[in-house]
N, C-alpha and C positions, 0 to 999 in steps of 0.2 A: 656463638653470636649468630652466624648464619642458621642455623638451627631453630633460634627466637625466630630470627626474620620470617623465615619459613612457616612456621607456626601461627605467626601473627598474620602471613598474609592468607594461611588456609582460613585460620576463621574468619577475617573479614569477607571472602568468598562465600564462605555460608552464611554468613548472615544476610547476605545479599539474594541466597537462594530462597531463604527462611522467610524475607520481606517481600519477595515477589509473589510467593505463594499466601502468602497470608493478604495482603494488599490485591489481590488476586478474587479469592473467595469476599472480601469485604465487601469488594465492588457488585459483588454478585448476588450477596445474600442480606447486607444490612439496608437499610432504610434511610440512613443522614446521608440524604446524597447530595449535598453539597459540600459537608466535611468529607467525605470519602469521595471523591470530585478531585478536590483541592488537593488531598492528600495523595492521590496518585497521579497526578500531576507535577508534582514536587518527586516525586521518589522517580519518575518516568525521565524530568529532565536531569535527574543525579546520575542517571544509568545512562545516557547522550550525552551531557553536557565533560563528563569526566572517563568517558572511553579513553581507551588505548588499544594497540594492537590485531583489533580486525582486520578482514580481510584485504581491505580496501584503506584502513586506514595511513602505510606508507606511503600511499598515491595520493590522497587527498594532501598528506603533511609535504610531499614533495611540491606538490603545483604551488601548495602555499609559501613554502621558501625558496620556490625557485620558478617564482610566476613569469619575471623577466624575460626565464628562457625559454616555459610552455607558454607563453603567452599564443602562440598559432595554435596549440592543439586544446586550446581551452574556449572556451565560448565568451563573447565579448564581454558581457557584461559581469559572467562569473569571474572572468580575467580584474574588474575595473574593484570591486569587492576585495579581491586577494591585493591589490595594490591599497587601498583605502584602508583595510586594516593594519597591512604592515606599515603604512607612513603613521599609522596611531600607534605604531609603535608596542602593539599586540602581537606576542608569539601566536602558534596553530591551537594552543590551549582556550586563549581568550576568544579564538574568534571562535572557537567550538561553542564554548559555552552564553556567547551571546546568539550565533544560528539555532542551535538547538532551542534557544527560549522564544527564537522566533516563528520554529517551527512548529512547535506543542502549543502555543496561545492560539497558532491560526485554526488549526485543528481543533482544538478546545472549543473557542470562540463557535468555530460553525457547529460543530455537537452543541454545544448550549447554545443555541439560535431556535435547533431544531427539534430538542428533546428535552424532557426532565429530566432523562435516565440518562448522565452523562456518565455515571462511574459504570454502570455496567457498559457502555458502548466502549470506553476508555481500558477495562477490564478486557475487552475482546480483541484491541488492539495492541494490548501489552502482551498478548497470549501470539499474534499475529496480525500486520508483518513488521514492527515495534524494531525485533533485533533486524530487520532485513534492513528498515528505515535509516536505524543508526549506523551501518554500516555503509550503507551508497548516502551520504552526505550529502554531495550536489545533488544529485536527482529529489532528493527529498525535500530540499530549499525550493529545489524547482515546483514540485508538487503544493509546496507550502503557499506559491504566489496562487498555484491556480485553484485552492480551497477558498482564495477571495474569493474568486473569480465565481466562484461556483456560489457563494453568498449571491451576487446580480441572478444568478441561472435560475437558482431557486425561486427568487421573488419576485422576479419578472417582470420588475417594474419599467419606469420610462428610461431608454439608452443600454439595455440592458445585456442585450448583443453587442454592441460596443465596447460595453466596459470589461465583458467578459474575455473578447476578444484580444483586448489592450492586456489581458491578467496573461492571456497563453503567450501572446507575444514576449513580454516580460520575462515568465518561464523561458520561455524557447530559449533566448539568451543567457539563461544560466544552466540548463540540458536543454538540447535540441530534439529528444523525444519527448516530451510534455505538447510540441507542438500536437502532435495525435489526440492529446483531451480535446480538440477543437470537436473532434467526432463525437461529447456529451451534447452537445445542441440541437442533433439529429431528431430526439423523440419530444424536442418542442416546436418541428412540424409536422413529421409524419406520428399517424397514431400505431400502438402499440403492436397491433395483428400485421400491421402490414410493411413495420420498421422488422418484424422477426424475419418474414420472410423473406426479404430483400437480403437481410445482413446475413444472414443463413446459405444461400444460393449466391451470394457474391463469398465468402468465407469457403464453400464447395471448392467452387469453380476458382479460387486462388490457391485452396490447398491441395488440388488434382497438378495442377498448372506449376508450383514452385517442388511440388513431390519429385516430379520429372523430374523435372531440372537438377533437384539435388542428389538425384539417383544416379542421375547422368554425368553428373559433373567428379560424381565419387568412382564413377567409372573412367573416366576420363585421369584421375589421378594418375591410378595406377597401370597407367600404359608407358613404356620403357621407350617402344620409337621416338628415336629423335629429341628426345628428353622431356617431352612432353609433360607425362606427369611434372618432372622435378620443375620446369617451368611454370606450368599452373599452380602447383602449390605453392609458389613464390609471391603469385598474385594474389590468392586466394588468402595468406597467413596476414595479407596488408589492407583485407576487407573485412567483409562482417558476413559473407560465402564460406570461411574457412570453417562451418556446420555444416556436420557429414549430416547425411538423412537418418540416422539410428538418434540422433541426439536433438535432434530437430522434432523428432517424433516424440521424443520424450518431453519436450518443454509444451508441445501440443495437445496430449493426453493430461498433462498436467494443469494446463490453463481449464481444456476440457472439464476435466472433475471439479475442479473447484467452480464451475462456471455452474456446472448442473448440479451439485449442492446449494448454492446460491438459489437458483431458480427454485428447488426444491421449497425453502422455505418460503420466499416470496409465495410458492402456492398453497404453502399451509394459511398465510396471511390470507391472503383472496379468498379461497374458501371460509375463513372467519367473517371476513367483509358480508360475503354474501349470505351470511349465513343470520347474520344479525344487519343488514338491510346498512349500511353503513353507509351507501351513499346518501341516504336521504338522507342524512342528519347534519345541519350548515354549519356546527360547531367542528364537526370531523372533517370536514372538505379541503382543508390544509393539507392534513396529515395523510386522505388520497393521494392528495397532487404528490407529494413527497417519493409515496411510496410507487409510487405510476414511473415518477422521471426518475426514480433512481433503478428501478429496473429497466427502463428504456436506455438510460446510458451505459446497462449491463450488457444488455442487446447490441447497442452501439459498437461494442468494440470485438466484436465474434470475428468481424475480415482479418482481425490481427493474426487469429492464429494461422491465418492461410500467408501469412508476409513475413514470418519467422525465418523462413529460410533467410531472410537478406537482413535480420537482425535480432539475433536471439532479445535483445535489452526490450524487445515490445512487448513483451510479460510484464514488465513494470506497469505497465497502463491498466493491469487488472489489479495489479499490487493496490495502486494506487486507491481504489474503488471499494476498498475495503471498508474504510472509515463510513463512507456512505450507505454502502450495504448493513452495516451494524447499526449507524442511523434506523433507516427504512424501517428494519425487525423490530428496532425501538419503540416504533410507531406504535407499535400491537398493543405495548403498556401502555402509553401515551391514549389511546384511543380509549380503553378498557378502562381510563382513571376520568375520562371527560362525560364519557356512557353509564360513568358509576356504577360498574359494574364487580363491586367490590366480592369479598368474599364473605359468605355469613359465619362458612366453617373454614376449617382448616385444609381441607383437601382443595390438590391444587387441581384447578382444569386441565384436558388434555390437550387442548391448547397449547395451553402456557406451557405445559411440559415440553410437549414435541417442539416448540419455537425453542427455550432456554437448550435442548439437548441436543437442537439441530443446529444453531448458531454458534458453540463449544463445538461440534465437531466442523463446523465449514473453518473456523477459526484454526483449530488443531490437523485438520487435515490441509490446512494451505503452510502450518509450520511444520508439519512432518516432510509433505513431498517435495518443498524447496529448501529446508534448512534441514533436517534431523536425519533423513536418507542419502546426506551426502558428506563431503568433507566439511562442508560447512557448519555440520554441527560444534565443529572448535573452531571455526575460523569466525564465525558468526554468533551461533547461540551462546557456547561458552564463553566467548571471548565477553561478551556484553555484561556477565556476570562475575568473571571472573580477571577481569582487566580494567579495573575502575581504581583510579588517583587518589581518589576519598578512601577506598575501604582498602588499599595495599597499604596494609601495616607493616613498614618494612624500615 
């Protein structure tokens, strides 16, 4: 009997892998993009909305039946949620599966605002950071309020700072690091040559500046007078300091790479722009502004890597950028289908190549160096596939 069970739950496991990759290349390669839309949409929230097991997932299940007593170490408003649903009388499974649907429609919702191409943008985010997403729960809810938010950013209509403003607040009270997105509003004053170089030389001069520090303070440990070290580490294990400079560097080069992939392609974009006169054309001038503010708010957040010493979790604020950036790249088809610039033959431009090969690899190379190169690839990626209520045949 155990033996069946076992059996029944390895294949439900793979069929889970079988549907990811095949739902995968759909997004990528077929044409019904609003059947193949919907359709991963659906299989995206079956894979959130029915986790178990992650890494993060006993903390999130603990706060939820035991909100009473974290109610200090939790954020007010994520506190006011965990009380709301348990007086409706929802275990941690219901309130999953109704957050989860609330966070794949906001998300949705803004990809189809902004694109035709929602299965492949939705495709890029299934690939990365999809399992990171389902795993940190709150932060992701939190992320979910300020995709509103970013609806006003984009359209910049009347109250528009306001309303944006009210979304981060919102945020902040269910994670307290969402309030940082306040820093995407940056490249809707300053312009783009001169928002690089400020964030560039403030990002310097904070990463010279917290390097010390953490070098120093890693020195400072391991001194035995008077018990020093054992004292500081005491204080240190109760902060967001207890990041030694070897691991600090590592979440740094990391933001790094995926930051200058990112840029990479945006310059493939640019150089198309320019290359076919793209500004002149007042049918395309949306799809600029788009691709302008979503690398302006890439730009925006460069100081982070220099304030890592005092909070590894500000990687998230890149994480979070992702959905936008696979926007942005979107734009390139978006623009190419409004320019009618179809194709007569079969052979694909070098364009579109280098864009679809370079956005799979910004994709794969942000789930290799945060999930696949670490423990997390079971705690995280495997877990997401192979820890799901629906497909454990048991």
């Amino acid at each position: 009997m155990d033996l069946r069970r076992h059996l029944l739950a390895a294949r439900g496991e793979k069929m889970l892998y079988i549907l990811a990759i095949a739902i995968f290349f759909a997004g990528i390669v077929l044409s019904k993009e609003k059947f193949q839309s919907n359709i991963m949409l659906i299989f995206l929230w079956i894979l959130f909305a029915f986790s178990y097991g992650n890494a993060d997932y006993n903390i999130h299940l603990r706060k939820y039946t035991q909100y009473q007593v974290l109610n200090s170490q939790t954020e007010w408003l994520y506190n006011q949620l965990m009380i709301f649903f348990n007086r409706l009388g929802l275990s941690y499974r219901g309130f999953l599966i109704i957050a989860s649907a609330f966070i794949l429609l906001a998300l949705f919702s803004f990809a189809r605002k902004h694109t035709k191409n929602t299965a492949w943008v939705l495709a890029m985010y299934m690939l990365y950071p999809f399992c990171m997403d389902v795993t940190m729960v709150r932060y992701t809810l939190a992320i979910s309020v300020v995709y509103i938010g970013l609806v006003f950013l984009f359209e910049g209509k009347k109250w528009w700072l306001l309303k944006y403003c009210c979304c981060i607040l919102i945020a902040s009270m269910i994670h307290l690091s969402s309030i940082f997105c306040l820093l995407f509003i940056l490249p809707k004053f300053i312009n783009l040559k001169k928002l690089a170089k400020i964030m560039v030389l403030l990002s310097l001069g904070l990463t010279v500046f917290t390097s010390v520090l953490t070098a120093f303070i890693d020195k400072l440990v391991n001194i035995s007078f008077l018990n020093i070290g054992t004292k500081l580490n005491i204080v240190l294990n109760a902060s967001d300091m207890k990041y030694n400079f070897r691991s600090v560097m590592n979440y740094r080069l990391k933001m790094l790479l995926i930051l200058g992939c990112s840029l990479m392609i945006y310059y493939i974009v640019y150089i198309w722009m320019k290359r076919n006169r793209v500004e002149e054309q007042e049918k395309i001038k949306s799809n600029v502004r788009f691709i302008e503010l979503a690398l302006g708010m890439n730009l925006s957040i460069i100081p982070l890597i220099g304030l890592l010493s005092f909070s590894a979790d500000l990687f998230r604020i890149q994480l979070s950028l992702s959905m936008v950036n696979y926007i942005a790249f979107a734009q390139y088809f978006d623009m190419r289908e409004k320019m009618q610039m179809q194709r007569e033959t079969t052979r694909v431009s070098k364009t579109t190549l280098m864009l679809v090969i370079g956005t799979i690899f910004v994709a794969a190379s942000g789930l290799y160096l945060w999930v696949l190169s670490s423990s997390n690839i079971t705690s995280v990626f495997r877990a997401l596939f192979e820890n799901n209520t629906l497909f454990s045949w048991q």
